[in-house]
C-alpha positions in Angstrom: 39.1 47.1 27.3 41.4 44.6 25.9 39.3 42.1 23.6 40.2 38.0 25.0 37.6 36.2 23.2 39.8 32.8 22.1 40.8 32.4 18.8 38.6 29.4 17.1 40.9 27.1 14.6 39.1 24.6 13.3 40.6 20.9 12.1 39.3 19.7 8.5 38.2 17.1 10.4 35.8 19.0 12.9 35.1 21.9 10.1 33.4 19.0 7.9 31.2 17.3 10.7 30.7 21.0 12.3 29.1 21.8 8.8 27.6 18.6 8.6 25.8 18.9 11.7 24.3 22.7 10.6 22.7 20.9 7.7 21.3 17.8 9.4 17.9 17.5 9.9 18.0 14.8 12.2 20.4 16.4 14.5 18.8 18.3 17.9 18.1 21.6 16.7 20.4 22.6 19.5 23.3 20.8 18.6 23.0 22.4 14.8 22.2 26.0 16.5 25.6 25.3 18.2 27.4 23.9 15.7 26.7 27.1 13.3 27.9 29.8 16.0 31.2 27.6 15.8 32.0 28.0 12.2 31.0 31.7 12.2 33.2 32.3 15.5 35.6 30.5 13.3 35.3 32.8 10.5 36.3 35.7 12.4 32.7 37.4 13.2 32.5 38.8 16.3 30.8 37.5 19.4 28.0 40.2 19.1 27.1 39.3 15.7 27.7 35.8 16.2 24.4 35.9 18.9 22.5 38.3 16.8 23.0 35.9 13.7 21.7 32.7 16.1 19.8 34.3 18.6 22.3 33.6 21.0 23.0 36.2 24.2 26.7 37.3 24.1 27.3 35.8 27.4 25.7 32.3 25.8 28.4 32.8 22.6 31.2 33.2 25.0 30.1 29.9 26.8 30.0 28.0 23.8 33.5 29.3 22.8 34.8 28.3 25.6 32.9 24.7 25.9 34.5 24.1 22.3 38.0 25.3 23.1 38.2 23.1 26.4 36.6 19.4 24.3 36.2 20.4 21.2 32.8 18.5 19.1 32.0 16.9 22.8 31.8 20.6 24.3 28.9 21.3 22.0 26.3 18.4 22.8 23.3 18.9 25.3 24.3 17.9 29.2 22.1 16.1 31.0 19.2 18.0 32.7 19.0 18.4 36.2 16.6 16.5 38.3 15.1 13.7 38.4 14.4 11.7 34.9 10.6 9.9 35.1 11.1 6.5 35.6 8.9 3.7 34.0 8.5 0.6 35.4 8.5 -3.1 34.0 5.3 -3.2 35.6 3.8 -0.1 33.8 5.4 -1.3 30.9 4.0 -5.0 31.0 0.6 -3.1 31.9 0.5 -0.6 28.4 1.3 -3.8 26.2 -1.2 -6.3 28.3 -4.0 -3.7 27.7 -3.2 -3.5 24.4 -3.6 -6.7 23.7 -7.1 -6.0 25.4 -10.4 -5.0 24.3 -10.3 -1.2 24.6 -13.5 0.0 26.3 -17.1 -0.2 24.9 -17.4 2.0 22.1 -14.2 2.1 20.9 -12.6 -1.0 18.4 -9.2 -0.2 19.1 -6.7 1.6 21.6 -5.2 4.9 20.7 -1.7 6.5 22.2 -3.7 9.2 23.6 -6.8 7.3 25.3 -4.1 3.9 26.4 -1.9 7.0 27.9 -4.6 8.8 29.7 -5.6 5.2 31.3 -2.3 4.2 32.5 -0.8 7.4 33.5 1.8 8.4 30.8 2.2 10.4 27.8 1.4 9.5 24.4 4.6 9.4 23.2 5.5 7.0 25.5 3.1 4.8 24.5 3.8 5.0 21.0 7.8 4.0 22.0 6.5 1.0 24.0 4.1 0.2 21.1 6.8 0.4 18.5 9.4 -2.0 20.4 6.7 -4.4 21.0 5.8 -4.2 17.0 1.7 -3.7 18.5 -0.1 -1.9 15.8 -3.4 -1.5 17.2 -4.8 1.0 14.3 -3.9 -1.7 11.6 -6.5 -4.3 10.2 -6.3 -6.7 7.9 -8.8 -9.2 6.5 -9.0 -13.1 5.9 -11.1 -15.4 4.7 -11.4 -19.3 4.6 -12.9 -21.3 1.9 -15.2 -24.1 3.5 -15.2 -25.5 -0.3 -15.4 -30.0 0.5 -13.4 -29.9 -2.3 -10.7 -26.8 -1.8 -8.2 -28.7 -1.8 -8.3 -31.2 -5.1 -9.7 -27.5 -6.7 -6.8 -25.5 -5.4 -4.3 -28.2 -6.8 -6.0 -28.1 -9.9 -5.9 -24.1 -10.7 -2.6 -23.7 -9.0 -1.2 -26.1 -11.3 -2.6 -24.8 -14.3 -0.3 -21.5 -12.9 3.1 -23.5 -12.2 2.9 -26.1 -14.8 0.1 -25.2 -17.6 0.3 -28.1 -20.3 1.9 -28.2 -23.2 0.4 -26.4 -26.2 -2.9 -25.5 -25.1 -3.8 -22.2 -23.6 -4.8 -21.2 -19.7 -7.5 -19.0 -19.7 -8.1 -16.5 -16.3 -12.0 -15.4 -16.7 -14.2 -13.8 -14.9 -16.6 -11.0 -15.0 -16.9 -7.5 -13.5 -19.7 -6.9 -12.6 -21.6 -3.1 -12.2 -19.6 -0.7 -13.3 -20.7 2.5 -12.9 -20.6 5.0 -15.5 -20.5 8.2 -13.1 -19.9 11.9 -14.3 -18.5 14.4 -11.8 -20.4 17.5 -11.7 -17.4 19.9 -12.3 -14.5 19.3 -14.2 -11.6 18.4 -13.0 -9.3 20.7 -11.2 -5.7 19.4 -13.5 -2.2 18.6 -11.4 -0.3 21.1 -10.7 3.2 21.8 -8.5 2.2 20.9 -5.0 -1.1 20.1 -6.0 -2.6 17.0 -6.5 -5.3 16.6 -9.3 -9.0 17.6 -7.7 -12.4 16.4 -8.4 -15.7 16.9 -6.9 -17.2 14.5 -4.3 -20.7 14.6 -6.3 -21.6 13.2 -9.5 -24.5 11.8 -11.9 -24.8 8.3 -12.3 -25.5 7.6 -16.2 -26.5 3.5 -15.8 -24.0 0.0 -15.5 -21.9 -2.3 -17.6 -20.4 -5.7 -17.0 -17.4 -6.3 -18.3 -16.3 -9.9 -18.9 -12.5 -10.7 -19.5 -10.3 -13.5 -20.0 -6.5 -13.0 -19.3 -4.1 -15.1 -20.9 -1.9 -16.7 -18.1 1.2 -17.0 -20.4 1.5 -13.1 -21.9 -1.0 -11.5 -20.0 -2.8 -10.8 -22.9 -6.7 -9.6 -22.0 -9.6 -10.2 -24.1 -12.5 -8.1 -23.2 -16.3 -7.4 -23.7 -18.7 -5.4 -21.8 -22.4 -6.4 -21.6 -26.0 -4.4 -20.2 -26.4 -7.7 -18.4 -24.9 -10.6 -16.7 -26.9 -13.5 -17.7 -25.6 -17.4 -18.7 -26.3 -16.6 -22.4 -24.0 -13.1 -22.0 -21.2 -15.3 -20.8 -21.7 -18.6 -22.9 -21.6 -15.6 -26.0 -18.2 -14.3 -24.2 -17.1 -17.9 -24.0 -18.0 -18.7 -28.2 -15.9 -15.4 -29.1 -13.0 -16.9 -26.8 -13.6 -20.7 -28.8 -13.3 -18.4 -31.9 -10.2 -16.8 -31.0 -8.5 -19.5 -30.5 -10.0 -22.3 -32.7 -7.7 -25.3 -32.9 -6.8 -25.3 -29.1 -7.0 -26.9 -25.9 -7.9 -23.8 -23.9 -8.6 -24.6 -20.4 -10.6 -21.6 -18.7 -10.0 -20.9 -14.9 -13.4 -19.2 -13.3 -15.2 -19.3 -10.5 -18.5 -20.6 -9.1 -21.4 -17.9 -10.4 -24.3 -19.8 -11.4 -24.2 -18.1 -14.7 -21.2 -20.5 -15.6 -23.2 -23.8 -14.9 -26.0 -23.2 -16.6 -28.0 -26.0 -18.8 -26.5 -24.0 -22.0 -22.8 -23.6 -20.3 -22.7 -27.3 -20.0 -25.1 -28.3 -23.1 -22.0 -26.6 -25.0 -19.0 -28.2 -22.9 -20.0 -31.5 -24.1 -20.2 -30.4 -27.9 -16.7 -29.0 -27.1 -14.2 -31.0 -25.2 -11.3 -29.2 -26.2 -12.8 -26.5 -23.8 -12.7 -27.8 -19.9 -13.6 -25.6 -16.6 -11.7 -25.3 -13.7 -13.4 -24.0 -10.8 -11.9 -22.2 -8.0 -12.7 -23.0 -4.4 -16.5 -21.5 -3.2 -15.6 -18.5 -1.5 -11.7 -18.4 -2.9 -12.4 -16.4 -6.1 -9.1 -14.3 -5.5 -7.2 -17.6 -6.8 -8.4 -16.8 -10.0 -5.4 -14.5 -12.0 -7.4 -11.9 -13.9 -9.1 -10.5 -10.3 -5.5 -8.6 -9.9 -6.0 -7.3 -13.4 -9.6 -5.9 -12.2 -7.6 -4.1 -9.7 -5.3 -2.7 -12.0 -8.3 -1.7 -14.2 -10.0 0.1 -11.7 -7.3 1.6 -10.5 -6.3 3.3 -13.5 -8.8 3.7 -15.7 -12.0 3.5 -14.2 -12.1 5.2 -10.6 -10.7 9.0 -11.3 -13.2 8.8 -14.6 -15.7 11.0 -15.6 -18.1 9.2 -17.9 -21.1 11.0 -19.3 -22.5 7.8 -20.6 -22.4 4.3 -20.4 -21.4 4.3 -24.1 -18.0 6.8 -23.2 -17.1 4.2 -20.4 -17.5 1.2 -22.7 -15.7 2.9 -25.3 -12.6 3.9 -22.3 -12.6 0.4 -20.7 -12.1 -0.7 -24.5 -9.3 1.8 -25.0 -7.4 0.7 -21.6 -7.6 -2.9 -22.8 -6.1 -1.7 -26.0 -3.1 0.1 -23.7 -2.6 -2.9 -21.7 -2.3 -5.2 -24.7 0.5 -3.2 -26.4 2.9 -4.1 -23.8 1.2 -6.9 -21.6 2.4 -8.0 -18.3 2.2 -11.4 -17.2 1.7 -12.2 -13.5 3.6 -14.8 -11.6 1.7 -17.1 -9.7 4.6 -17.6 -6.2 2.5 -20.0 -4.0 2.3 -23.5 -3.7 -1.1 -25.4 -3.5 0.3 -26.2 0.3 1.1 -22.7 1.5 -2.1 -21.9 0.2 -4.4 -24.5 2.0 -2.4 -23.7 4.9 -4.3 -20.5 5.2 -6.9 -20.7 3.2 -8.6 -24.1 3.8 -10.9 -24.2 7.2 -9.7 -27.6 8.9 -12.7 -29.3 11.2 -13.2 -27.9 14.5 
């Protein structure tokens, strides 16, 4: 029997989106499947081989060659299914995002796809579409705080100012104190990075005692200045603060902390008044993220302290010590972006 399978010619055009579409993983996976037995129908293989090289039937290869033939790329996308297609309604629609918007029932603290889908009648993914055109984000959470601080606002001023417009030659002074660090040693050692493996450690560990770690960060090079104590006491930070009046002898330095009781002690202040190059300012009770070096604490923990194993308070002295060294060869200064009034905007309680 004669063979009338039609000849495939493809235009460079239609070859280049053809192979385009076989490599695309965002295309249906049937468009791609379709769009492969083209090229090799237009390489000369024969229809057999063509469907046992796609895991197409014959009669589906001859289909396809003829769908292409007759419209060319358009032949190969999917037609539309016979039937019905569901239907959603505005008022289904308004109903998924209302309850959303709703407590979920007792037990749960938030709506998922699955459970608002089950309620209303629909799948999941539905749910998830409606969700995501609405921007609802039901299993995010984020947290705020306000400051209730009479005095927020003069204090905010005051530090944030210090950030935008420090004074001429003297030296701004981020300090604070981290307080119980944990010197913790895994119980194995760790399992080291390798290709398609992420670096492993143990869940359990020993816990070999605490350190505090006080630290001033320079607000113009990001400079950190750093000393770790057993305790955290007003004489282990007035001794902090002397080594920081050492340092920089000869200078206005004006130190930027917040409201721990160990900074206002008789001894704190009985000093102050011996030194009035030296002058507080006080963030906002309850606000102590204004002060800089808490992002550096992040950074700290982060990196150098939270994937450690330290068999000693001594070894995680000595590493904190060695990252402060690190940061200090090529220190990063922060920039402070907000104003005192986008900040009391959010951050300052007004009266009820």
């Amino acid at each position: 029997m004669a063979n009338h399978a039609r000849t495939i010619e493809l235009a460079v055009s239609d070859r280049i989106e053809l192979e385009r579409l076989q490599r695309s993983s965002s295309a249906p996976a049937g468009l791609s499947r379709r769009a492969r037995a083209v090229l090799l129908m237009a390489g000369e293989v024969s229809g057999v081989e063509v469907a046992r090289l796609t895991g197409y039937t014959p009669i589906q290869i001859s289909r396809i060659r003829r769908r292409y033939a007759e419209q060319g790329l358009a032949g190969l996308m999917d037609r539309p299914r016979s039937g019905r297609p569901p239907q959603l309604t505005e008022a289904k629609r308004a109903r998924i995002v209302a309850l959303t918007l709703k407590a979920p029932p007792k037990g749960l603290t938030h709506w998922s796809t699955r459970e608002l889908g089950e309620r209303v009648g629909v799948s999941h993914a539905t749910v998830h579409r409606i969700w995501q055109a609405h921007a609802l984000q039901p299993h995010r959470v984020e947290t705020f705080k306000f400051t209730s601080d009479p005095r927020a606002e003069a204090k905010i001023h005051d530090v944030v100012g210090l950030y935008l417009n420090p004074p001429t030659n003297a030296v701004v002074l981020s300090l604070d104190e981290k307080t119980q660090i944990q010197a913790l040693e895994r119980t194995q050692p760790l399992l080291p990075l390798r290709s398609n493996l992420p670096a492993r450690q143990t869940h359990d560990y020993r816990r070999h005692g605490l350190t505090s770690l006080y630290a001033a960060l320079e607000v113009a090079s990001g400079k950190v200045l750093g000393e770790c104590s057993e305790r955290h006491t007003g004489a282990d930070f007035l001794r902090f603060l002397k080594s920081l009046h050492r340092r920089y002898r000869g200078c206005e330095l004006h130190v930027i902390l917040d409201n721990s009781s160990t900074h206002s002690t008789p001894e704190v202040r009985d000093w102050l008044e011996k030194h009035p190059n030296v002058c507080f300012h006080f963030t906002p009770t309850g606000a102590s993220w204004l002060n800089m070096v808490e992002a550096w604490f992040g950074i700290l923990t982060r990196k150098s302290v939270r994937r450690g194993s330290f068999a000693s308070v001594k070894e995680l002295v000595r590493h904190i010590g060695h990252y402060i060294e690190h940061w200090n060869e090529h220190p990063t200064p922060f920039v402070w972006t907000k104003t005192p009034a986008q900040i009391i905007r959010k951050a300052v309680r007004r009266g009820r």
